[in-house]
Structures are given as C-alpha cells and as structure tokens.
C-alpha positions in Angstrom: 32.4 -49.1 -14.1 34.8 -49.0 -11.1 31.7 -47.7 -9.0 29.2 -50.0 -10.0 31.9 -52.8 -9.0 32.4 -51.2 -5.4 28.5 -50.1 -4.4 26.7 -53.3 -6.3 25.6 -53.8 -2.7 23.9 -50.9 -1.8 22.8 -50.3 -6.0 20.9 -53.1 -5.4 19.2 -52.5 -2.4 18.1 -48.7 -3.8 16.5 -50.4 -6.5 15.2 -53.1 -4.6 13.4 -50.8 -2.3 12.2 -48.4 -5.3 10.4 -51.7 -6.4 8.8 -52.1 -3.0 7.7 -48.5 -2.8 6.3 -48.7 -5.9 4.4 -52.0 -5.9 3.0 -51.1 -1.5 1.9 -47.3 -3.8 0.3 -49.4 -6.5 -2.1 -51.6 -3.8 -3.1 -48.5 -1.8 -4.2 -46.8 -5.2 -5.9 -49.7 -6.2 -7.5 -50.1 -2.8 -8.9 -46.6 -3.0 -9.6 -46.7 -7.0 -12.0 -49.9 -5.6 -13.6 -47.8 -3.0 -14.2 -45.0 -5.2 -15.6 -47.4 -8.2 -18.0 -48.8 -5.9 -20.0 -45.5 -4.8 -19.3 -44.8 -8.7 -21.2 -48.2 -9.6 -23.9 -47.5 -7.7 -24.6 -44.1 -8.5 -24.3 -45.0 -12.5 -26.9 -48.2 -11.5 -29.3 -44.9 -10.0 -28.7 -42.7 -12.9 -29.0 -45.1 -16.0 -31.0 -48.0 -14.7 -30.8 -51.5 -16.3 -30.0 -52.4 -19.5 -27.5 -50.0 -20.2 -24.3 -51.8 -19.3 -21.9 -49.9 -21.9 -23.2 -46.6 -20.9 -23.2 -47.2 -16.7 -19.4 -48.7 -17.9 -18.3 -45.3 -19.4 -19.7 -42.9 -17.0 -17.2 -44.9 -14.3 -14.4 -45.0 -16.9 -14.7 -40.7 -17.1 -15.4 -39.9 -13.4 -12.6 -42.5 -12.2 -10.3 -41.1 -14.3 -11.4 -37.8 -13.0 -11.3 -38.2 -10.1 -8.1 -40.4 -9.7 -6.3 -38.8 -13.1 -2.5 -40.3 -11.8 -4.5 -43.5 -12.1 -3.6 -44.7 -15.5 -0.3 -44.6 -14.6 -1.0 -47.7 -12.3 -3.8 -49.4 -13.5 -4.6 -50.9 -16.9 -7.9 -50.1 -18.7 -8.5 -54.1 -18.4 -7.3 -53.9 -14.8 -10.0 -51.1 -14.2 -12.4 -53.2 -16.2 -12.1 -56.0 -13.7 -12.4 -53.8 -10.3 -15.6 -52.2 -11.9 -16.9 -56.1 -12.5 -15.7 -56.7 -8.9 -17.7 -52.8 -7.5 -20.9 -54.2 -9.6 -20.7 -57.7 -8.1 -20.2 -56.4 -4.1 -23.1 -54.4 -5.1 -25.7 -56.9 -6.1 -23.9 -59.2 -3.1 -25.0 -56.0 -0.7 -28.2 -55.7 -2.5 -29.2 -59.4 -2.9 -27.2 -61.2 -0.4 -25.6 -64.2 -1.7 -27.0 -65.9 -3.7 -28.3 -63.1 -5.9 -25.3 -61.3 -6.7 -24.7 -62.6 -10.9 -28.6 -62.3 -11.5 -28.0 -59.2 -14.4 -28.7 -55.7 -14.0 -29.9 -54.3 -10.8 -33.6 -52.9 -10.9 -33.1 -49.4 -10.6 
C-alpha cells in the first residue's frame, strides 16, 4: 500500500497512457475495418445482386472477420453493423451522387 501511496503520480500516468494507446489503436482499426468493408460491400452488391440484404450482410460479417480476426476484440457486432450501413451508403453516394444514395438496393 506504501507504494501505491508514493508512485500514485506516475500509476496514474501509466494507466492514463495505456487508455490512450488503446483508444488512438481502436480508431486506426476502425479506420481500416471501414476501408476494407467498403471494397467488401461492393463486391457482395456484384456477387448477390439486389434483394438480398441478409445474405450481402453475412458474406461481409465472415470475410471481415476473416480478414481482420483481432477485430472483435475492438468493435461490437452492432458497431460493425453500422460501418457496413455507412460502406453501403458511400457506395450508392459514389454510385448515385447525392441525392441517390438511400434509394434501396443497388442494380447489380
């Protein structure tokens, strides 16, 4: 207890900068897991063509998850869920421009 008492200061800091490292580690994964799920989107969009929503959603689940396996240890399922909404949306934005982009499946 004596040792907590005298390094409190530098304790503190450690942990404090443990924090850091892990939260500046968490952004760059999810900065590359958004890169990777939109060349994922667009391939699944190729390979399944509208109207399958649940199976294009699955196929990025399993290749994200093989490709970036340490990645549930960051990101949530939900988490993942919303950065594939966000891939599908800069899609249809590329796509469609503007004004397109929420317009449903894209006609592949």
């Amino acid at each position: 207890m004596e040792f907590i008492k005298s390094h409190i200061v530098e304790i503190l800091l450690s942990a404090a900068a443990v924090v850091c490292a892990f939260i500046l580690i968490k952004r760059g994964y999810k900065q590359r897991a958004k890169d990777i799920l939109l060349s994922l989107v667009a391939a699944a969009e190729r390979k399944w063509g509208a109207g399958t929503g649940e199976i294009k959603f699955s196929s990025v689940i399993g290749a994200i998850y093989e490709k970036l396996p340490f990645v549930k240890l960051f990101l949530s399922e939900k988490t993942l869920s919303t950065l594939i909404e966000d891939a599908v949306d800069a899609l249809k934005k590329y796509l469609y421009g503007e004004s397109n982009e929420k317009n449903g499946d894209l006609p592949y």
